[in-house]
N, C-alpha and C positions, 0 to 999 in steps of 0.2 A: 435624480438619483446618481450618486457616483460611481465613477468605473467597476471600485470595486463593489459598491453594496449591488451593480448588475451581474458583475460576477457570479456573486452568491447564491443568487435567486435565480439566476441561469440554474447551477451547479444543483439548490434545490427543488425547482418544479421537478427538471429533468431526471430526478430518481427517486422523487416522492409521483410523480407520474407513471413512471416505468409502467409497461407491461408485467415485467416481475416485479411488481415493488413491496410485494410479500417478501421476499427475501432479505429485502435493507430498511434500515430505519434512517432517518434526517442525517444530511450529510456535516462536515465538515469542511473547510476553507479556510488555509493558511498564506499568507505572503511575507516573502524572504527578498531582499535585493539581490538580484545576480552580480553584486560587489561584494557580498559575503565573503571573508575570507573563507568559509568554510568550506564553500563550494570546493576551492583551487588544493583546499586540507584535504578532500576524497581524492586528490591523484595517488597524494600520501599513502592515505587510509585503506583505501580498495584497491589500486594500482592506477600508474599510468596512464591506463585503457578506458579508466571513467573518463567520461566525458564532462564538458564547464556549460554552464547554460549559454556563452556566447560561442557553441562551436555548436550549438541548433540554430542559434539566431545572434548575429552581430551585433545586433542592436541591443541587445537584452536588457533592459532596468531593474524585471520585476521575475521572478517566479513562484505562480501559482501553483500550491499544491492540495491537493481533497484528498478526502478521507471517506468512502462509501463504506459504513458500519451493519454486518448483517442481522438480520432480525434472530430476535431471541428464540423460537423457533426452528433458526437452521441452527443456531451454536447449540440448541439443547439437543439437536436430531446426532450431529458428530460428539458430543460429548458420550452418550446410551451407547450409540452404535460401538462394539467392539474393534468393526471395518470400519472405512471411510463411508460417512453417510451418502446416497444420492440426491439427498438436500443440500449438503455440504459444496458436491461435486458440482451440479447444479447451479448453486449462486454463486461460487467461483468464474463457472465460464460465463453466466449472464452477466456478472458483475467487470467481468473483463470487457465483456461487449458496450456495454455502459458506461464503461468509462473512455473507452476509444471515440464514442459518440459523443458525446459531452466536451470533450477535447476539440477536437472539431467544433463542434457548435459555439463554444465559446471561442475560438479562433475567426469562425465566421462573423460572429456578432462583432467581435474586435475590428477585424477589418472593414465593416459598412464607417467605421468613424475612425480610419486612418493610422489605426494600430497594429504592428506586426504580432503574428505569432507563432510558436511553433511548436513540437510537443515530441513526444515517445510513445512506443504503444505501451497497454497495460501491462504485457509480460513478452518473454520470450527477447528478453533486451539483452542475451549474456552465450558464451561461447559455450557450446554443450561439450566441449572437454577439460578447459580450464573452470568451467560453471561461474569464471567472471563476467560480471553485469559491466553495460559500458554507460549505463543510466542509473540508481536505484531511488527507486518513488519514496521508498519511507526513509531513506536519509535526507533528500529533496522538502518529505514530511516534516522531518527534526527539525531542518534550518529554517524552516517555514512557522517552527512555532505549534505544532500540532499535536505534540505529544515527546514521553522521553523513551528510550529502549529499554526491554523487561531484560531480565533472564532469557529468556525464549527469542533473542534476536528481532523479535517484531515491537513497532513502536506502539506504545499502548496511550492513549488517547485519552481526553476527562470522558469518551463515553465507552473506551475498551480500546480490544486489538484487534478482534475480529471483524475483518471486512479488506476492502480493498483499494489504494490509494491512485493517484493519477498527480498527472503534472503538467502545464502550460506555462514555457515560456512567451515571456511578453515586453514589448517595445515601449510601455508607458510607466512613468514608476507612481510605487505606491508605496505607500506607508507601511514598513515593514512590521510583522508579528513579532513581541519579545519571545523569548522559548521559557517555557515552564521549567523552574529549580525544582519542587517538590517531586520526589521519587514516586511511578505510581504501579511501582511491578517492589508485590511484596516480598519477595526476597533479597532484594534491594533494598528494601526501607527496612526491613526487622528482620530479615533471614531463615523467617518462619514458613515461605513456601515453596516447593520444589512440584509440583503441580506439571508444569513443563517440561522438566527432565524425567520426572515418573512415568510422564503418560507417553515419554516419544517412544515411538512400537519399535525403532531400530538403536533405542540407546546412542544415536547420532548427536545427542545432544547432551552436552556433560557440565558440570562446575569449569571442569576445565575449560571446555572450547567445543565446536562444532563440524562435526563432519560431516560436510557438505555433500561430499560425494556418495558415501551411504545414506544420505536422505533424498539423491535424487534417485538411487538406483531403487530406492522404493518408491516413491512415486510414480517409476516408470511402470513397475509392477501394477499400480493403481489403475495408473492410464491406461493397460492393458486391459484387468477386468472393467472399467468404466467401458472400455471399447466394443468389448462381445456384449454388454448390455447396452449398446447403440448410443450411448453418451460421450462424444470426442471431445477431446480438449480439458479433459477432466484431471491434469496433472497436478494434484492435490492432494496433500492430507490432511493436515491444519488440527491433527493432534496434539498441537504444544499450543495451539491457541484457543483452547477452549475451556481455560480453568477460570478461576475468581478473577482474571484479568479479561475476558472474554468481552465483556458488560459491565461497564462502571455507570 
């Protein structure tokens, strides 16, 4: 079996296994070369402050990026729910746990056969007043081949958006992923759906552009009721990801 096809199957048991695995359906696995110009494009793109996969790891050839997609189930419970669902909130923070685990593990398995690796956590990768990321998993996703960006800033996948991504860099190269040209966020391909902008509860999200900072300052609101109902970590709302892009 090759590096990568043990990747995969790592990446698979490990959250068709889960403890929650009601939450996600079959993962995702993309590979990008850490020679990407693209990478060096996000200093550009996002600022400075992003970071290149060889300033996790010197060595870097290859970086691995997943996609953990949540079950139709959580996206139908936040879709009904008016509030943010406690399914929603829920397979957010498990799905964060999940994938810090996973990272790891395929880090470990790397190294029993001489391969370096390194990685980022699932979130909380960004300055809480400039709300810049010094990492972002679903750009990491793009260059990787895993899907293209909607409307709704989240990269939508051939099996949706909903769910949550992760990323390993790694010392061995691998045969990178082409990136998908066909558009699969339909306001982008026909301009017939606004689903995303409709449904964001703070209008943070426009044709125009995205304001970031009123959609953290509601989340924090979330994480606050998530907290008096004894759910931490629950900084979520995933209101713009729950339309006909949710599930493909």
């Amino acid at each position: 079996m090759t590096i990568r096809a043990q990747i995969e199957s790592l990446i698979k048991n490990e959250v068709l296994e889960s403890a929650h695995g009601e939450y996600f359906r079959e993962p995702l696995a993309g590979f990008a070369s850490a020679d990407d110009p693209l990478f060096s494009k996000l200093k550009e793109i996002v600022g400075p402050h992003h970071i290149h996969p060889r300033d996790l790891l010197p060595e870097a050839k290859t970086v691995v990026s997943f996609f953990i997609p949540f079950s139709s189930n959580v996206v139908s419970s936040n879709r009904k729910s008016a509030e943010v669902a406690p399914e929603w909130g829920k397979s957010y923070v498990e799905a964060n746990i999940l994938i810090n685990k996973i990272s790891e593990k395929v880090i470990q398995m790397l190294a029993e056969k001489g391969i370096k690796g390194a990685t980022i956590k699932a979130t909380h990768t960004f300055d809480e007043k400039t709300l810049a990321a010094t990492w972002s998993h679903r750009s990491a996703a793009f260059i990787s081949g895993l899907g293209r960006f909607g409307r709704n800033r989240m990269l939508i996948t051939p099996v949706g958006c909903a769910g949550r991504y992760g990323s390993v860099i790694i010392s061995e190269e691998i045969a990178p992923d082409l990136r998908p040209e066909e558009e699969l966020c339909l306001n982008l391909k026909d301009g017939k759906c606004l689903f995303c902008i409709n449904n964001c509860p703070t209008k943070a999200l426009t044709l125009e552009g995205f304001d970031r900072h009123r959609c953290y300052d509601h989340i924090l609101e979330v994480t606050k009721e998530f907290s008096s109902m004894g759910l931490s970590g629950c900084d979520v709302c995933g209101k713009c990801v729950v339309g006909p892009c949710a599930i493909l």
